[in-house]
C-alpha positions in Angstrom: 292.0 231.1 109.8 289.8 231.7 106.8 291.8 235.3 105.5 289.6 235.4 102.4 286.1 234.8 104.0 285.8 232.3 102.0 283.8 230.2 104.4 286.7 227.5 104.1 290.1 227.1 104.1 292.2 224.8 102.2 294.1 221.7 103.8 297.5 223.3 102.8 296.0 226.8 103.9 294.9 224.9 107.4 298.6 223.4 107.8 300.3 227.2 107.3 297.8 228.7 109.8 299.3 225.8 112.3 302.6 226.5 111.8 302.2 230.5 112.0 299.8 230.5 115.0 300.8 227.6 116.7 304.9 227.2 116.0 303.5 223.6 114.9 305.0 222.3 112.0 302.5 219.5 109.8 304.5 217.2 107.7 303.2 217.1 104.2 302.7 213.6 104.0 300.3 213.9 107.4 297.8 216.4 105.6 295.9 213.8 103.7 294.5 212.0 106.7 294.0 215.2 108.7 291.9 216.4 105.3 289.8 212.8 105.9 289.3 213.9 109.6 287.7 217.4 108.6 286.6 217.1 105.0 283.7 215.2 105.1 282.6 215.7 101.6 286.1 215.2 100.5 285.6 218.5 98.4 289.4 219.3 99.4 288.5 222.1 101.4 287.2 222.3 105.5 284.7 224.2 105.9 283.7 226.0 108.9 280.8 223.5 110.3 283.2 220.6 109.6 286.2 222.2 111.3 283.8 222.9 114.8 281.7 219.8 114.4 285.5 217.5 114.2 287.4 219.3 117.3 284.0 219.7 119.7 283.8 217.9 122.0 280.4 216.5 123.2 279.0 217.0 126.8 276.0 215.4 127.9 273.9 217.3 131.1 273.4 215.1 134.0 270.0 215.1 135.3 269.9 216.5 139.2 269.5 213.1 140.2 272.2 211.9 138.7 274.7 214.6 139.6 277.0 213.4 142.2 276.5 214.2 146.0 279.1 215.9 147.9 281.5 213.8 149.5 284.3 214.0 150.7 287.5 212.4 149.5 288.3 209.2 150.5 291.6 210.8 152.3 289.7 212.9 154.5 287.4 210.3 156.1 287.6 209.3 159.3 289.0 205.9 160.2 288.0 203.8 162.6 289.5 203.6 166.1 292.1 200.9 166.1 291.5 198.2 168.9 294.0 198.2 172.1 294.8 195.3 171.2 296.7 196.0 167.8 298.6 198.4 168.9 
């Protein structure tokens, strides 16, 4: 994305690099709020950190006793025998 190792690319420069690697097209009047989404600094250009730190998304480690026990789905349990009588 950032051809010139510049250690940023440009909103405009971001938008082309959509379109050519993606086949997504960015309508010029959307840029401005994606540049508020990655441009934190609002120094019109995203930056490397910002771009990773906006699209990652944050996973938090369960402890052991947290993690869930197998089970099995509720599908596969056995149900109970039906009584003569409903039958």
């Amino acid at each position: 994305m950032d051809r010139h190792n510049a250690g940023y690319v440009t909103i405009n420069g971001f938008g082309n690099w959509v379109r050519e690697n993606c086949g997504f097209h960015i309508a010029d009047e959307d840029l401005p709020a994606l540049e508020l989404c990655f441009d934190d600094v609002q120094d019109y250009r995203i930056g490397r950190e910002d771009f990773i730190q906006t699209i990652s998304v944050q996973f938090e480690e369960a402890d052991d006793e947290e993690a869930p026990k197998d089970k099995e789905p509720k599908d596969k349990k056995e149900k109970a025998p039906k009584d003569k009588k409903d039958a």
